[in-house]
N, C-alpha and C positions, 0 to 999 in steps of 0.2 A: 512796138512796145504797147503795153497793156497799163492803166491808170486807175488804180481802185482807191477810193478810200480806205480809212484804216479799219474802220466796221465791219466794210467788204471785204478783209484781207483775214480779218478773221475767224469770218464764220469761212471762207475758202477754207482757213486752215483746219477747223472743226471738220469740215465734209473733205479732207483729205484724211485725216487721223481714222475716221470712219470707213474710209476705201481701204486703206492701209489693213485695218482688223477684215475686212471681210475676204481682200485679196491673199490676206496671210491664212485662211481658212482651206485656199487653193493648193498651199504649197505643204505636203504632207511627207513624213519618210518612209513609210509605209504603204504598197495596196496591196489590195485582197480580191485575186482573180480566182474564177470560179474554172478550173480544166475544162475547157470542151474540145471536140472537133475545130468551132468554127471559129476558137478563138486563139490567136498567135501571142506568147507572152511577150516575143519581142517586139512587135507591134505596139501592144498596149503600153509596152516600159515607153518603147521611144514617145508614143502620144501623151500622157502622163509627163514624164520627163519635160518634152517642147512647153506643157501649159503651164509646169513648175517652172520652168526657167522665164517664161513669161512674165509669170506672177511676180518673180523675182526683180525682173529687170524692172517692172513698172513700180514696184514697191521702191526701190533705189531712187527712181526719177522721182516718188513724190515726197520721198525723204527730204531730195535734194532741195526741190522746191517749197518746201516747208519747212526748212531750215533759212532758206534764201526769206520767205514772207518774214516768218519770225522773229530774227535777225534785223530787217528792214521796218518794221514795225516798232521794234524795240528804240533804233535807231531816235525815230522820230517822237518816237513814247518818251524820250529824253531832250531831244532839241525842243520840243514843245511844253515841256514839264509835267507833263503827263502823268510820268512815273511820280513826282515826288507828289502830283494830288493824289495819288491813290494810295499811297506812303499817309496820306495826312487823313484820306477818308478812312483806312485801318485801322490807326490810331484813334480818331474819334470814333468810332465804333466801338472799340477796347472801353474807352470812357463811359460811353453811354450803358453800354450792357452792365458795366461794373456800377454805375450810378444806376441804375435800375434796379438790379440785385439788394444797393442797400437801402433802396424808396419800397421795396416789395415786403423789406421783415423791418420795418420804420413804424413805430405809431408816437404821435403826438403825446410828450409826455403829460402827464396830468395834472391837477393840483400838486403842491407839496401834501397838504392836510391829508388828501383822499391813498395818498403813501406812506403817510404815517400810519392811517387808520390801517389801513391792509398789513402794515408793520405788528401793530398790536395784536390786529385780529390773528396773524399767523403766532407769533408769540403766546398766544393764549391759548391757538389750539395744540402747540406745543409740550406745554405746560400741564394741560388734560390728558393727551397721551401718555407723558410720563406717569401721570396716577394711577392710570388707568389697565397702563400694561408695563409687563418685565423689559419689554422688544422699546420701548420709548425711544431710547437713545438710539435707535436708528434713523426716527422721524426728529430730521433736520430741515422743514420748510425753509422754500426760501422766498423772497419777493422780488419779481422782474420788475426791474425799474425803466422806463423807456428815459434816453436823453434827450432826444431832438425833442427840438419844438416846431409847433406848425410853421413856423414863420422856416426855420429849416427845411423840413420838410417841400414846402413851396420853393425855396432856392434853389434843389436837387429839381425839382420836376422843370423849373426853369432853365436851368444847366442844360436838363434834358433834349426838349426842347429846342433851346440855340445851337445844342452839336448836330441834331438833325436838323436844321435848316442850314447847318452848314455844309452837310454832308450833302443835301442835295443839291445845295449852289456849286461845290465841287462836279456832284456828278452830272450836272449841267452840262458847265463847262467844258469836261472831259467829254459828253455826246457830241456840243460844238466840231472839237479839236478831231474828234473821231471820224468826223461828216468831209469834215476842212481839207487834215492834210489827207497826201495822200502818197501811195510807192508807184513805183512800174513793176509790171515784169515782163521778161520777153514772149517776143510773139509762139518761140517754141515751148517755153512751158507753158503758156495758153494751151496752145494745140492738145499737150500732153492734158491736162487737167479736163479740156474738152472728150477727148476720145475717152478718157476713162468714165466720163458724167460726172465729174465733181463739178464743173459750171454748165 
């Protein structure tokens, strides 16, 4: 038996998914022989055919074995709670980009007075347009009023803040657990993962 960690069984499975796409490149339903003299089509069918069937059969074996890691991983991605920090760093993530989205169009609202004044000022240039022209009542100014205040403002980026420090102490952890536990697998799909260069 073979002992990897769960990091290890990972990226194994990453650089099997990779053999998988290039070995499927081998297995085609079609070829395209050129007639010659020195060339036999039933030759080439059978040669062709043997490396497709090849390709096939090893594509199967790292199916299997990568279903078996996967599987085994997940396994442990639950008995070690794994799964649910990552369940909990998603969700803080959701938070933070949404609490970042409304810190990004956020401005510290202002005086009352200096809203008033901006109040009047648009009202008055209101009040000029209509003199001014037939088209007036289509000019309907309006005044953006911000609500938060700095002291809000500053709560959000500290919100911020504490879900990425949490998010990293999860993803700590979860490196820990990654390093820590760990699967088998057998010494023949070793072999197999060997002869094809995925280890």
């Amino acid at each position: 038996m073979k002992t990897l960690n769960l990091r290890k069984a990972s990226q194994i499975n990453s650089e099997i998914q990779k053999k998988i796409t290039e070995l499927m490149t081998q297995v085609t339903p079609v070829i395209n022989v050129k007639p010659n003299d020195a060339v036999k089509p039933n030759e080439v069918i059978l040669e062709v055919l043997n490396r497709i069937h090849t390709s096939m059969k090893d594509i199967d074996d790292l199916d299997s074995i990568y279903i078996f890691i996967r599987d085994s991983v997940t396994v442990k991605n639950n008995e070690s709670r794994i799964t649910l920090m990552l369940n909990a760093i998603a969700a803080k993530e959701r938070i933070v980009k949404r609490l970042i989205g409304l810190k990004n169009i956020t401005q510290p609202a202002p005086e009352f007075s200096i809203i008033e004044e901006e109040f009047k000022q648009k009202l008055a240039e209101r009040k000029a347009a209509r003199q001014n022209s037939h088209y007036a009542y289509d000019y309907d100014p309006t005044v953006a009023i911000p609500l938060f205040t700095q002291e809000d403002i500053d709560k959000i980026t500290s919100a911020i803040l504490a879900l990425k420090r949490d998010i990293r102490e999860l993803q700590d952890k979860i490196l820990v657990l990654n390093m820590s536990n760990t699967i088998e697998i057998t010494d023949l799909d070793w072999s197999v993962l060997a002869r094809l260069g995925v280890v």
